[in-house]
C-alpha positions in Angstrom: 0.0 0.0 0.0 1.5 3.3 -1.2 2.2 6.0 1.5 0.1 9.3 0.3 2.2 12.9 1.4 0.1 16.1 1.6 0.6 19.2 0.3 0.9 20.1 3.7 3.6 17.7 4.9 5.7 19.2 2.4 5.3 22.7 3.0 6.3 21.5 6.4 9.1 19.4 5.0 10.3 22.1 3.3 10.1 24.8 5.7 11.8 22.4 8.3 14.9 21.7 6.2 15.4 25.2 5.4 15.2 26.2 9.3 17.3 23.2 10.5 19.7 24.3 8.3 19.5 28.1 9.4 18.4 29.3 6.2 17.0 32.9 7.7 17.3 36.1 5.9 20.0 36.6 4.2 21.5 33.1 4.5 20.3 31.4 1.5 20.3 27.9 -0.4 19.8 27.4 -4.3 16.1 26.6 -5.1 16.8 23.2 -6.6 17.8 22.2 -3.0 14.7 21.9 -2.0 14.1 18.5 -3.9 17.4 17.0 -2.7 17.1 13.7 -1.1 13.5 13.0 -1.8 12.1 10.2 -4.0 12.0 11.1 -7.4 8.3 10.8 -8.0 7.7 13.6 -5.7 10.6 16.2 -6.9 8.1 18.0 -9.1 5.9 18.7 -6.4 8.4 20.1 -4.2 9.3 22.8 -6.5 5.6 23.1 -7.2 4.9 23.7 -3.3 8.2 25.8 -3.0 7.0 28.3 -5.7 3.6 28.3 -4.2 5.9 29.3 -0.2 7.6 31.9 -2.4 4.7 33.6 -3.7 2.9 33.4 -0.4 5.9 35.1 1.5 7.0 32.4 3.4 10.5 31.6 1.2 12.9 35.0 0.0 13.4 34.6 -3.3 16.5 36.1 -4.8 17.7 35.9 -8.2 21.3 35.2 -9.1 23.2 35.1 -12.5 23.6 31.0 -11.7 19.8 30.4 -10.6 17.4 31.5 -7.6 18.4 31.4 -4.2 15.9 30.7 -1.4 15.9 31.5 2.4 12.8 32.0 5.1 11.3 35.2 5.2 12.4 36.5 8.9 9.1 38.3 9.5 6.6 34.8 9.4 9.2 33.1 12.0 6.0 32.4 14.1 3.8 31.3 11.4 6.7 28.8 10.0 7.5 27.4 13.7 4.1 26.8 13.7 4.0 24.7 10.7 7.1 22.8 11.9 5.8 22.1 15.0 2.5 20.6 13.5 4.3 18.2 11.8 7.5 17.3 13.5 
């Protein structure tokens, strides 16, 4: 029987490797990091969720000449503790 990951669990995921990894501000990690080290049939929908933290303000996007880099956006520290917490 197949294990079924939310949307939800990922945004978690994804916020929690960013913050173990103190990825605040303007420490940053290159977008495609975000799919590192998960099984490949669910790499597309990491970068599909990471967009969707970027355009909600919880991921910094910043462009560079060799690709986007990503960190967390300092000012939703409590709402992205929150969402870590619910999950792990």
């Amino acid at each position: 029987m197949p294990i079924t990951v939310t949307d939800e669990q990922i945004r978690a995921d994804i916020l929690h490797r960013l913050h173990r990894k103190k990825k605040w501000g303007k420490s940053h990690t290159s977008f495609d990091n975000l799919q590192k080290g998960v099984p490949s049939h669910l790499k597309g929908k990491y970068l599909g969720i990471g967009k969707e933290l970027v355009k909600n303000g919880y991921l910094i996007a910043k462009p560079t000449h060799y690709g986007t880099e990503v960190s967390l956006n300092p000012e939703k520290r409590k709402e992205i503790i929150e969402a870590i917490r619910n999950y792990f």
